[in-house]
N, C-alpha and C positions, 0 to 999 in steps of 0.2 A: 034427543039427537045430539044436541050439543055436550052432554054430558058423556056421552058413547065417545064421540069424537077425541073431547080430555082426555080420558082414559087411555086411546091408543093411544094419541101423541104423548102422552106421560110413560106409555108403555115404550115405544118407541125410543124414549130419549134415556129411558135407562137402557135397553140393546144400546145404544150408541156408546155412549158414556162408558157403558162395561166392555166396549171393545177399544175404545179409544187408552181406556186402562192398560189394558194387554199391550198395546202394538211394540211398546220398545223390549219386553225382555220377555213378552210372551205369556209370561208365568199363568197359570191357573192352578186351584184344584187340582192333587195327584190322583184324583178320580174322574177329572175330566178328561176329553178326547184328544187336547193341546196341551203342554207344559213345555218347559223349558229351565234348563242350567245355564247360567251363565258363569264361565270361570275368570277371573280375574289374574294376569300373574305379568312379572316385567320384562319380559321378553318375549319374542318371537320363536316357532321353531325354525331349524335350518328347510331340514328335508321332510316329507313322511313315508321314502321308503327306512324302514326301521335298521336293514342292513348294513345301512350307508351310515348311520347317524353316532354322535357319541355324548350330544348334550341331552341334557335331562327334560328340556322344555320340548324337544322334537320327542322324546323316549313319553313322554306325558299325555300328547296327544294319540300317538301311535297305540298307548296301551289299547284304547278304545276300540282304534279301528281292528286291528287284529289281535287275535290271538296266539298262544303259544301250545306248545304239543303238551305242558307241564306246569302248573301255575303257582304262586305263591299261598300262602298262608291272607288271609285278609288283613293279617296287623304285624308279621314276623316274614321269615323267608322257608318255610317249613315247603315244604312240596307236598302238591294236593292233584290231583285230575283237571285237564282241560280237554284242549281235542285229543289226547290220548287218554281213553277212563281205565287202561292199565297196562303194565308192564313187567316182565321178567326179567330179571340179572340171570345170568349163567355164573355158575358156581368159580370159576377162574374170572371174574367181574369182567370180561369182551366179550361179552356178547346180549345184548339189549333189544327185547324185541316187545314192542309194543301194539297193543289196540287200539283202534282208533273211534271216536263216535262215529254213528251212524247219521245218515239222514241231514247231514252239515252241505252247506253251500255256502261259496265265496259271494262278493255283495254283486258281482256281475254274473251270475244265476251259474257259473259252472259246478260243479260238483267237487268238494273236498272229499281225496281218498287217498292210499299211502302213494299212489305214482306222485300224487301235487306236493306231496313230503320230500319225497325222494330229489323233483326236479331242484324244489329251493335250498336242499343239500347241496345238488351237485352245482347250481348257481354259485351257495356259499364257497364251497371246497377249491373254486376254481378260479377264484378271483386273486385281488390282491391286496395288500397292506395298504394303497391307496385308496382302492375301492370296499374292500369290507375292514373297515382298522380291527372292529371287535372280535371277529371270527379267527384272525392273527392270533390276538392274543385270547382267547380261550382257550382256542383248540390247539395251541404251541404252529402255528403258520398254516400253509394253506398245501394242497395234494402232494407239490412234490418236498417238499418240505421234511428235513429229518426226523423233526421234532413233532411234524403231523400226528396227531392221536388216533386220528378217524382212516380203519383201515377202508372199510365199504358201507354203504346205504343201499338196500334195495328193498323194494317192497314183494312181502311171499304172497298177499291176494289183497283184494279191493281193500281191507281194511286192515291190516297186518304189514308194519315195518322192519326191519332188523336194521343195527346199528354193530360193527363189528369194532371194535379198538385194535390198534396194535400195541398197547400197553393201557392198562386199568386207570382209573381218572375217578379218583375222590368227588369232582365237583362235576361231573356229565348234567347230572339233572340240572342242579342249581345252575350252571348257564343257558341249558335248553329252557328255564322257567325266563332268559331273561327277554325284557321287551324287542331286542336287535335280533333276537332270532325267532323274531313271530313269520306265521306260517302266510305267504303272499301267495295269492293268483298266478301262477304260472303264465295263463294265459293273456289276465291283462299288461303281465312283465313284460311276456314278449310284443304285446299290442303297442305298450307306451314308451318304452323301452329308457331313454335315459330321463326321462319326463315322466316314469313310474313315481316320484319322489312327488312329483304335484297331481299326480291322478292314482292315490294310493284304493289296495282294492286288498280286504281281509275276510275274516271269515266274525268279525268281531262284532258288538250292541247297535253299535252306530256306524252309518256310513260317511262317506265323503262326499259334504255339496259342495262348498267355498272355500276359499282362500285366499282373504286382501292381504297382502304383506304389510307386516308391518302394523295391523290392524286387529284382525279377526279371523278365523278358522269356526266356518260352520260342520259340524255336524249334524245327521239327522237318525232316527229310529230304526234300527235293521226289520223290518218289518217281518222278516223271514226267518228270526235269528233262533236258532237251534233250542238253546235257552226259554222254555216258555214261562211267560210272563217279565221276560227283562229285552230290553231296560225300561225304566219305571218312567222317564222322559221322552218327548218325542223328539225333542232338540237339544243339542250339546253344542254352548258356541264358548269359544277362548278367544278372551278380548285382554290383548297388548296394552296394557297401561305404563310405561315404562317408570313415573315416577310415584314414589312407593307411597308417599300423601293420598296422591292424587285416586292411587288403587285403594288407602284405605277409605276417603272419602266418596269414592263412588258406592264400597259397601254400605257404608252411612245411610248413602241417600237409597240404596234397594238396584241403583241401575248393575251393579251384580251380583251374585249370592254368595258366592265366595271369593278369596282374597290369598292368595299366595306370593310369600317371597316378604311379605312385611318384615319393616322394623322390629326389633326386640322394645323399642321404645313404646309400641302401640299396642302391647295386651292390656293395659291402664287403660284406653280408651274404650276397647273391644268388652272389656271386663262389666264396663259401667254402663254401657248401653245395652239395654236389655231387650233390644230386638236382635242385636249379636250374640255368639256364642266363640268363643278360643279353642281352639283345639293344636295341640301340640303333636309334632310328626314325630315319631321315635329318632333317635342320633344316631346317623348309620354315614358319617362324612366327616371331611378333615379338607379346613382350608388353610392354605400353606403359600409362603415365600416363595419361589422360584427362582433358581439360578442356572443359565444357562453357562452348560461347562464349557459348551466351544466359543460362547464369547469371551473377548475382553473386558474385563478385567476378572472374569468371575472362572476364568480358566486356571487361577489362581488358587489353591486350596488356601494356603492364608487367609485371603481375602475372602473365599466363604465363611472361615472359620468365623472371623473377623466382624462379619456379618450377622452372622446367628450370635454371637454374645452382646451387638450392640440394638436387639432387638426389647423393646419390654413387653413380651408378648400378655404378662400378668396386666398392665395397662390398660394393653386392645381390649383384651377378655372386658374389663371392669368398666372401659368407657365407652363400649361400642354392644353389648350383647346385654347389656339388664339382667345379668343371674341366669342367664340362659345359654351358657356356654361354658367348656371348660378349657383350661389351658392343655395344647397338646405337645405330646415329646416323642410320636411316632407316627409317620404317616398313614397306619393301620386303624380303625375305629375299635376305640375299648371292649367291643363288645364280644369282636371277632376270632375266632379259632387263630392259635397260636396270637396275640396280640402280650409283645414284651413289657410286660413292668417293671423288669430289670435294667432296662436301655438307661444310660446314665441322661439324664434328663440335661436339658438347655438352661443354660445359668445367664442373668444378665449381670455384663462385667464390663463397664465402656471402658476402663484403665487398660484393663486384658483386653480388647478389643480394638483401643487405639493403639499397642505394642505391636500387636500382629500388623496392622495396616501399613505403620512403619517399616515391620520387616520385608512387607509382602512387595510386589510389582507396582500395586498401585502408583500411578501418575498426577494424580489430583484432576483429571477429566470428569466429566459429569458423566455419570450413569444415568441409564435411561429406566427408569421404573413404570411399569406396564399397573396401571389399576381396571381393573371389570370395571366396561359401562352398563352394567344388567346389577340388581340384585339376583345371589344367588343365596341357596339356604344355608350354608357354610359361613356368607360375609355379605350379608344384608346391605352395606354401604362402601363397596372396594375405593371408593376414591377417597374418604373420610381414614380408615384404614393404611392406606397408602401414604396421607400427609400425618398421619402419626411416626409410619418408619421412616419417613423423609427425613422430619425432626432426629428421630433416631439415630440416621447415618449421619446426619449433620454432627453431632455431637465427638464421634469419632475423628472427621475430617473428611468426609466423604459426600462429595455434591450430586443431588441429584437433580432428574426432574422428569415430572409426573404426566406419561404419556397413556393417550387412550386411542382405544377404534370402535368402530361398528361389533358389534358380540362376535358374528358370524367370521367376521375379517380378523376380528381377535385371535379368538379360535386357531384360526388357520396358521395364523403369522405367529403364535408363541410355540404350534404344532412344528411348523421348520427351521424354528432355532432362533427369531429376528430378534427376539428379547433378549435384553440383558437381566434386569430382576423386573419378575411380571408375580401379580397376584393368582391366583387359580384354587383352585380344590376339587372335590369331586365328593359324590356321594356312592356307597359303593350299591351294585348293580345286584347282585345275589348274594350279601353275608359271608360269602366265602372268601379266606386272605388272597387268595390267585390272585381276584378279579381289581381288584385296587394293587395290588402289589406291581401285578402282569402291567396291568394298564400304565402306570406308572414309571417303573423302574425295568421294565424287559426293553434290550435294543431296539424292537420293533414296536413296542408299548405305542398304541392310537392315543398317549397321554405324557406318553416321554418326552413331556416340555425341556428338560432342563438337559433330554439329549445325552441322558448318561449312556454310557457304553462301560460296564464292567465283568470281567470273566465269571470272577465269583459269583455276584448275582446271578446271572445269566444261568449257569449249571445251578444252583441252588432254586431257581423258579421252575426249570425243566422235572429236576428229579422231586420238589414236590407234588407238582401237578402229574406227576403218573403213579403215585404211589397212596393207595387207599388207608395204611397206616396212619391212624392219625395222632400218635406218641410221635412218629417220624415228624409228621408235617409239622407240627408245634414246635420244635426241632429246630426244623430248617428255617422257618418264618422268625422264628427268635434271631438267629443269628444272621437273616436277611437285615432285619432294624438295626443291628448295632451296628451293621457295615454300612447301612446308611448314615447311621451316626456319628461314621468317621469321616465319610465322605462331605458330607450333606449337599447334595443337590437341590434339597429344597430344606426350607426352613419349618416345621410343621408347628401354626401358630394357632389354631381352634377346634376344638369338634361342637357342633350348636346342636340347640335344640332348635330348629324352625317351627314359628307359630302359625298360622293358619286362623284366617278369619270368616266365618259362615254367617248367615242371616239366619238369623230363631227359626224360622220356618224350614230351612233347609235340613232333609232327616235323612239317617243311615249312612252319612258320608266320613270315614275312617282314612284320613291322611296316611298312604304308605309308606315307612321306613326307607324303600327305595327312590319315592317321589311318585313314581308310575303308577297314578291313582285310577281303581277299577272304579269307574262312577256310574257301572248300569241298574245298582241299587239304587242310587239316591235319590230320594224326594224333594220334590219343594211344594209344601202344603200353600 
């Protein structure tokens, strides 16, 4: 009897012990009934309605929850099938009518069909540059708008939409594939209505349970999900580590699987520990200087010029990225259609640099320099960054000093102009030049930190983006770069490679080029 008794208490205290294992991050067997992801990265997102949003870490979570009509490639921006599995072009390129899958449901059990397409159209179409910034700049502004692309949406039966243009649009897909225009609950929109953004509802792997700010963003398994046999987890949680040690030692110690936004200085760490594994996100971003033109002193072309030559941007590259980055001279990524080689590159020149400053407005007041309090995959360390150009303006004659805020109040306040030189970049959203050009440099650009307003541009962004020629569009995008060239609104000082740090046991997980990582494959054995 006594020996019977042993046995279960021995039995017993391993159930214990193997649940006590589990309790913090879940993990089991990806053949068990429980698993879990845990993602690591240094910021918070803002919103999770996707429409509203323009950072990468709200675009990251969102990919999850919803889905889009049109999706990317798993490692490139190629367009592949999602909730639409096909579509036709008409032979004059306006007119776009797609199918849609079957048998799909949003995560609060209503039914996806082209009417639920159609409403989040005309949601989109009817808003404003406040309210949707991205839907501005893709679609050239919103209904009544001249430069509007999108003549009509309607749906011809339960699963059949039409998309009419009023003139042809080279990149239609590639921004329907992007996360801002995934496909929302009509119904829970209008249920939650401006608190849609913390009660988000898609048609996507995982659902929405929590959200501590600041902290954590649980998700859970769409148990319903259209997709059979995904996602391979039953839980997906993003945990806010803001400092980038700290995110890489929590992967160390296992409390998360993966690690986004590190240091360049930490694949040497990641490399040698052999329960990690490195994975490198493809270079699809450019992080750049910022000048805003309607403040003082930067309202000054001199004084930008002035700027840009007393930069060592070959410096930042070598003392700030470990070989994982290269020096940039176009706010366009290398990779991208029309992207100028020509564009007469940035020189550093402090003699030419302090001549200008001389000549220019400048007062000898202190500028106010804006550095990121987030790592972003562009500039892993903006405040390290920022006291390199400090140094730099110093040397010119120019005082600065090195101001920050909250990400989200960041955000806001470089969006309406309050910086004078702020750090920033962006990674671009679909491959195609519009979508950083647009965002960037168009008057109404949801990224037009630096508040350019110029004609030239302006017509030059309009007549590429309606024109399917793509000899034209390479064209125009050339000659967009060198009038930024002249101008400079911003100063474009890196394009990175971002590394990505995973636990050995964590499988099938491919960092995307865009950031907006699909993770309803991933394993964690």
């Amino acid at each position: 009897m006594k020996k019977v008794l042993l046995y279960i208490f021995m039995v017993l205290g391993v159930i214990v012990l193997s649940a006590c294992g589990n309790k913090d991050t879940g993990n089991k067997g990806a053949d068990s009934k429980e698993s879990s992801l845990v993602y690591g990265r240094g910021t918070d997102s803002v919103s999770l309605d996707p429409i509203t949003i323009t950072d990468g870490e709200s675009f990251k979570v969102a990919r999850n929850i919803y889905e889009t009509l049109v999706q990317f490639g798993e490692d490139d921006t190629s367009i592949k099938p999602s909730l639409a599995k096909e579509w036709e072009i008409s032979e004059d390129q306006l007119t776009y009518t797609f199918t849609l899958q079957e048998g799909v449901k949003f995560h609060d059990g209503t039914v996806f069909n082209a009417e639920a397409v159609v409403k989040n159209f005309e949601r989109w179409m009817n808003g404003t540059v406040d309210q949707f910034p991205y839907y501005g700049d893709m679609f050239g502004g919103f209904v009544d708008d001249k430069n509007h692309i999108i003549d009509t949406v309607k749906a011809l039966d339960e699963h059949t939409f039409e998309i009419k243009l009023k003139k042809p649009s080279a990149a239609l897909l590639n921004n329907l594939a992007m996360t801002a225009f995934s496909i929302a609950s009509p119904s829970a929109i209008e249920k939650e209505g401006d608190k849609f953004g913390e009660n988000p509802v898609g048609t996507g792997p995982f659902k929405f349970k929590s959200w501590k700010r600041n902290d954590s963003i649980e998700l859970t398994k769409n148990e319903d999900y259209w997709q059979n046999g995904y996602p391979k987890v039953t839980k997906l949680i993003y945990r806010t580590l803001p400092d980038n040690a700290a995110r890489l030692n929590s992967l160390v110690t296992g409390e998360i699987d993966i690690a986004d936004g590190l240091s360049p200085s930490d694949h040497k760490r990641i490399e040698e520990d052999s329960n990690l594994q490195l994975l490198k996100r493809p270079s699809f971003n450019v992080g750049y200087l910022g000048m805003t033109m309607t403040q003082k002193p930067l309202n000054d072309s001199k004084i930008r010029q002035a700027v840009s030559l007393a930069i060592d941007r070959q410096a930042i590259v070598s003392s700030f990225f470990e070989g994982l980055a290269t020096e940039a001279k176009n706010p366009l990524q290398p990779t991208s259609l029309g992207y100028n080689e020509n564009t007469e590159p940035y020189t550093f020149d402090v003699e030419k640099a302090k001549g200008l400053l001389k000549e220019s407005s400048y007062d000898g007041k202190v500028v106010e320099l804006w550095a990121m309090p987030v790592p972003r995959p562009y500039m892993p360390d903006g405040q390290k960054v920022a006291e390199a150009i400090q140094k730099n303006l110093e040397t010119i004659g120019m005082k600065t000093k090195i101001v920050t805020y909250e990400w989200a109040t960041y955000l806001d306040k470089t969006r309406k102009g309050e910086a004078q030189l702020f750090l920033l970049g962006g990674t671009s959203d679909n491959g195609d030049p519009d979508n950083l050009l647009s965002l960037f440099f168009d008057e109404s650009g949801s990224l037009n930190n630096s508040q350019l307003n110029d004609v030239k541009i302006q017509n030059w962004l309009a007549e590429a983006r309606s024109t399917t020629d793509e000899t034209k569009r390479e064209e125009i995008y050339g000659e967009i770069q060198n009038r930024l060239r002249e101008i400079v609104p911003v100063l474009p000082l890196v394009h990175s490679t971002p590394i990505v740090g995973a636990r050995s046991n964590v499988e099938n997980y491919k960092p995307h080029p865009t950031e907006a990582d699909d993770l309803k494959s991933v394993i964690v054995k």
